[in-house]
C-alpha positions in Angstrom: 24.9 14.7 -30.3 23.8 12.1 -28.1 26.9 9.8 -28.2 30.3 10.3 -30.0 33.3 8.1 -31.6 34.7 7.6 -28.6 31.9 6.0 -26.5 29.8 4.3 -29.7 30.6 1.0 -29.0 28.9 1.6 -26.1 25.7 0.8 -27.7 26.6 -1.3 -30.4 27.8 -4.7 -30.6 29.9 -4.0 -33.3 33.6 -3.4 -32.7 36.5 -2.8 -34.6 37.2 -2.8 -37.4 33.9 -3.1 -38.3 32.1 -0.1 -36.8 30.5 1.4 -39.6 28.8 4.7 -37.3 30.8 7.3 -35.6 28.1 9.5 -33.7 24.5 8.9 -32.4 23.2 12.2 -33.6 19.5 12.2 -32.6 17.4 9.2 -31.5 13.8 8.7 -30.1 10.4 6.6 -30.6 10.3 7.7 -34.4 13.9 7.5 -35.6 17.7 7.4 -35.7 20.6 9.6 -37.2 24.2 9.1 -37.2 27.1 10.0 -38.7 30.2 8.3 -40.3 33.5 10.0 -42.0 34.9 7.8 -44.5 39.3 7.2 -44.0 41.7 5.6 -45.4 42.1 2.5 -42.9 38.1 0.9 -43.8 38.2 -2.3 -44.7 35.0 -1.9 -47.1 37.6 0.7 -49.2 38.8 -0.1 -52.4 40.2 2.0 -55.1 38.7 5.4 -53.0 34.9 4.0 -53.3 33.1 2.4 -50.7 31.1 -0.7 -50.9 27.3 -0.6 -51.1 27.5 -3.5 -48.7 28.6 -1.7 -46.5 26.2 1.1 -46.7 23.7 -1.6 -45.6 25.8 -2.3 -42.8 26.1 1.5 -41.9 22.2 1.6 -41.9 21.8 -1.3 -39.6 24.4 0.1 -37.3 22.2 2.9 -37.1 19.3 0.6 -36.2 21.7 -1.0 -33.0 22.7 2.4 -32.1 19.0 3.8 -31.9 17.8 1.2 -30.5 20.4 0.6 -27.9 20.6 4.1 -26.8 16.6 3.9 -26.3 16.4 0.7 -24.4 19.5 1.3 -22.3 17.6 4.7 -20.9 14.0 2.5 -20.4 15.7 -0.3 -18.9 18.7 1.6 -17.4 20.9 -0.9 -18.4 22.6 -3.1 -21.4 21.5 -2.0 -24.7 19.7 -5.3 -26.2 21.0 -7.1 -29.3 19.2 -6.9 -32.0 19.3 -9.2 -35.5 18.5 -8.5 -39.2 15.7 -10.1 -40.2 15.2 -8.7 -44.0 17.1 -6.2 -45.9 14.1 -5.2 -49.5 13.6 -2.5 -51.6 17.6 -1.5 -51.9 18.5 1.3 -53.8 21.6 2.0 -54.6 22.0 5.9 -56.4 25.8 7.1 -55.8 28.8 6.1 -54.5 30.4 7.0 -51.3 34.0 8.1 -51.3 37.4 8.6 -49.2 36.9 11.4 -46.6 33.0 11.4 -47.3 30.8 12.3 -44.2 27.8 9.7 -44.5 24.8 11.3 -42.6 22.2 8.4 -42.3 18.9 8.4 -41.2 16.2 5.9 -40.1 12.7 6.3 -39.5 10.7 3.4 -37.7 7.6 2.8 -40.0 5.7 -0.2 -37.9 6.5 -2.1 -35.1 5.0 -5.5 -33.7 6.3 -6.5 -30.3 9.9 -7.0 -30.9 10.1 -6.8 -34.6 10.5 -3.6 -36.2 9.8 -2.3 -40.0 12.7 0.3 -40.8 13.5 2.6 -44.0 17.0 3.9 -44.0 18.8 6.9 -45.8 22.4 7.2 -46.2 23.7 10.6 -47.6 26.2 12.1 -48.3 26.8 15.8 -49.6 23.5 15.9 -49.9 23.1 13.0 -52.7 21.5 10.0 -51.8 23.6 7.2 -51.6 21.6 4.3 -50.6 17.7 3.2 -49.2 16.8 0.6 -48.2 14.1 -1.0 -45.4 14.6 -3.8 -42.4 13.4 -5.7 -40.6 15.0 -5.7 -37.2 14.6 -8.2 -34.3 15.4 -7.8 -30.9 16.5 -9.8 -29.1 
């Protein structure tokens, strides 16, 4: 684990309650994982399932988390913000639930100076629960 709950939003710009990401499990040139336990207190909860939107959101937190955690060791300092510029190709195949761990996993397909193509996978149990690919900007 490179970076826990506790110290995420160290990296991310995302705060409360809208941190979607618990742990920055692995990240270099290629890719990012993460992981996220689902409780009781999410805002994207309702009737025990959690949004698909949010899934999205989960991925892209995974992109800021990556990619802040690599450019704060190059540059030695703040992480750099970083902007959605395309969400295609979403496919949504289960549902993630109340006390779910989401393990989600991005792999950098192309990058062109500051833009990056991303695929992402969020799991859970083993099922896939969502793909989808990116386009992220940084800023």
């Amino acid at each position: 684990m490179l970076i826990n709950k506790e110290n995420i939003t160290s990296i991310i710009p995302q705060r409360a309650p809208f941190v979607m990401i618990d742990s920055l499990l692995d990240a270099n040139e290629t890719g990012f994982n993460t992981n996220f336990e689902i409780l009781s207190d999410n805002l994207f909860l309702e009737n025990g399932i959690l949004s698909e939107s949010s899934l999205i959101e989960n991925i892209a937190q995974t992109c800021a988390a990556g990619f802040g955690y690599l450019n704060s060791l190059i540059e030695g300092g703040e992480p750099k913000l970083g902007f959605i510029g395309a969400v295609t190709q979403v496919q949504v195949e289960n549902s993630a639930k109340l006390n779910d761990l989401i393990e989600t996993s991005v792999q950098i397909l192309s990058t062109f100076d500051t833009i990056h193509l991303v695929e992402g996978i969020a799991k859970s149990n083993g099922q896939v629960l969502l793909t989808c690919q990116m386009k992220i900007v940084l800023a």
